[in-house]
N, C-alpha and C positions, 0 to 999 in steps of 0.2 A: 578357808573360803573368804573370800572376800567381799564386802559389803555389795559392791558391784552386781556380783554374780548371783546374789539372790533373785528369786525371781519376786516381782511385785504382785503385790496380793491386792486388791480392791474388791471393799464390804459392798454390792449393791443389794438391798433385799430385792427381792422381785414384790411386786406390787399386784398382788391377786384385785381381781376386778368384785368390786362388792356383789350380791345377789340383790334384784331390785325386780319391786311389782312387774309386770310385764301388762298386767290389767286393773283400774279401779276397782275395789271391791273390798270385801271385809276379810281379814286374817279369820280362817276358821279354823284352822290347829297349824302349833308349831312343830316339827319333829327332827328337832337337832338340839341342843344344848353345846354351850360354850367349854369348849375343848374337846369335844369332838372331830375323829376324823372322818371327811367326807370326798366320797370324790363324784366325777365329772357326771353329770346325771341322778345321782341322789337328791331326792328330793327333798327340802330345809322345809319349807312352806307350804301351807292348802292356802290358797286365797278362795271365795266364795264369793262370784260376781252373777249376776243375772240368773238365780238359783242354780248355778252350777259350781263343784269345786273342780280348779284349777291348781294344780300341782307347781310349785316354783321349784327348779333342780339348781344344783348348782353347776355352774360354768367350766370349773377347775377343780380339781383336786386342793387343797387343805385343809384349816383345822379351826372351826368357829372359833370368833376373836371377840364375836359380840354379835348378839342378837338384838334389831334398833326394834322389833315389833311385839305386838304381845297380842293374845287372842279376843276377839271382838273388834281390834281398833281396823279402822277404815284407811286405806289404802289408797293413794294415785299413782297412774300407772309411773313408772321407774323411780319410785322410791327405795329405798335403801331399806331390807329385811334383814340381814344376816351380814354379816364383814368376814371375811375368810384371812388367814394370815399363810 
């Protein structure tokens, strides 16, 4: 075979969309941990705004890369909670 005839290979990761507040409020439980698989509709996050908890899911299927929140800490909407890989 000839170098030619190889087919080309190109590395692109795909770039999963981070998980971000959807409303101001306070993180009231986390429920994922880093390395976890999660998919589309699983919920990572409670946020707690306006005495209510609100569920944050995630967008995509992957695999926590990093969790940017922690419980109690206060929240703006589209902030960055959980990073998926």
């Amino acid at each position: 075979m000839r170098l030619d005839d190889q087919p080309s290979v190109t590395h692109k990761e795909e770039q999963l969309p981070d998980v971000e507040a959807h409303i101001t409020g306070t993180v009231w439980k986390v429920e994922c941990e880093v390395g976890q698989e999660v998919e589309e509709g699983d919920t990572v996050v409670v946020i707690e705004s306006m005495k209510m908890e609100m569920p944050v899911e995630a967008e995509d299927d992957g695999t926590v890369k990093r969790i940017a929140c922690k419980q109690g800490q206060p929240v703006s909407e589209g902030d960055t909670l959980v990073v998926l890989e």
